[in-house]
Legacy VTK file of the C-alpha trace (Angstrom):
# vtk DataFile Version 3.0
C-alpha trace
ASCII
DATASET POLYDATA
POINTS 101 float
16.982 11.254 -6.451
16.333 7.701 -5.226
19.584 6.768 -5.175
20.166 8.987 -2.385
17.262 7.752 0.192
14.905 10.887 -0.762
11.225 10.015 0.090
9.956 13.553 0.217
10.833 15.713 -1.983
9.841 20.168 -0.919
10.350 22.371 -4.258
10.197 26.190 -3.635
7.984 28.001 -5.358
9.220 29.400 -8.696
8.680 31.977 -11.372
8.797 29.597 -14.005
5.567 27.549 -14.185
7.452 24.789 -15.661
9.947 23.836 -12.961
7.992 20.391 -12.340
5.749 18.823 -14.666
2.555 16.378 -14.456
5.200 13.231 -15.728
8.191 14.371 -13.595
5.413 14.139 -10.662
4.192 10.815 -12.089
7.669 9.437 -11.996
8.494 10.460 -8.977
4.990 9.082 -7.851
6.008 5.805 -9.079
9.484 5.818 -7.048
7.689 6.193 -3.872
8.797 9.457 -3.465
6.199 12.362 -2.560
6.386 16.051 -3.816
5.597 18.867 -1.589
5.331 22.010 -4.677
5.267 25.418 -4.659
6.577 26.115 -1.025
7.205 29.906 -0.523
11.204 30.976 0.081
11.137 31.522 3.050
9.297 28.879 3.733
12.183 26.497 2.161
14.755 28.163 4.880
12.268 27.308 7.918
11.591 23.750 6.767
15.360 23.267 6.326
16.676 24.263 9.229
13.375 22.034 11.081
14.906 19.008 9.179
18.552 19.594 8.974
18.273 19.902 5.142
20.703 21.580 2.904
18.752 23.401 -0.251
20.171 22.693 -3.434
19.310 24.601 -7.103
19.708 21.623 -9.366
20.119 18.266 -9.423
23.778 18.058 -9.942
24.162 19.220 -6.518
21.738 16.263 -4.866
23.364 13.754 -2.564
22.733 12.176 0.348
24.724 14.337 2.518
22.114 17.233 2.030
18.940 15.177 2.858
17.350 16.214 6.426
15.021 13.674 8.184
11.879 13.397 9.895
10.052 9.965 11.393
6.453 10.975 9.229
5.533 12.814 6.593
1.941 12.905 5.604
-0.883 14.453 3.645
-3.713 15.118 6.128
-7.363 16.375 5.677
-8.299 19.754 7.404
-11.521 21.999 7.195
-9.927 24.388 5.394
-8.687 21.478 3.039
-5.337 19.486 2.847
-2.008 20.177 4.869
1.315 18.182 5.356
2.065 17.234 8.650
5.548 16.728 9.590
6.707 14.744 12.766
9.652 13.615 14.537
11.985 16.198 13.141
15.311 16.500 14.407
14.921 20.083 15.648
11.413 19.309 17.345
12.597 21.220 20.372
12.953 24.738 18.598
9.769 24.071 16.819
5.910 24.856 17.488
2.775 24.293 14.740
-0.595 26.715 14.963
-3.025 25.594 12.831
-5.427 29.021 12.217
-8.670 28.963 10.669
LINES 1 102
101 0 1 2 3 4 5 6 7 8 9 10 11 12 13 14 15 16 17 18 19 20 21 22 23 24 25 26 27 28 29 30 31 32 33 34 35 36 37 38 39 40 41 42 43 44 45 46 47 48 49 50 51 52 53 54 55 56 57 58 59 60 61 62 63 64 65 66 67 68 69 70 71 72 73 74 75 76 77 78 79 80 81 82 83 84 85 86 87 88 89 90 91 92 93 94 95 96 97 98 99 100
């Protein structure tokens, strides 16, 4: 996963409760590379398309040539509690956020 540039890393949502675990995320942690879990399907699709990512199902199929890009990425505090904010996306001109309480 390094290999290929990846400094954020979005995993969908899954049925099985073990699709990342506490030392994949401390590895990963330790590579500099941030995990964004349980994102919702559809979700995955919208934030794709935003970064001009390709989704992948496993690791065999990561490369560089499916990685999208955006300037920031970054944890940020909120009333309602934590969010990731996203800017500089490629696609910023198709794009809008609304924050609702």
């Amino acid at each position: 996963i390094k290999k290929t540039g990846c400094n954020v890393l979005c995993i969908q949502k899954s049925i099985l409760r073990d699709s990342v675990n506490d030392l994949s995320l401390q590895f990963l942690a330790k590579l500099g590379i941030m995990v964004i879990k349980d994102i919702e399907r559809d979700e995955i699709e919208f934030i794709s398309k935003a970064l001009g990512a390709i989704p992948i199902a496993s690791i065999e199929g990561f490369n560089a040539s499916k990685l999208g890009s955006a300037d920031l990425v970054e944890e940020i505090s909120t009333p309602a509690g934590k969010a990731i904010k996203v800017t500089g996306v490629p696609n910023s001109n198709q794009l809008v956020t609304i924050f609702v309480r």
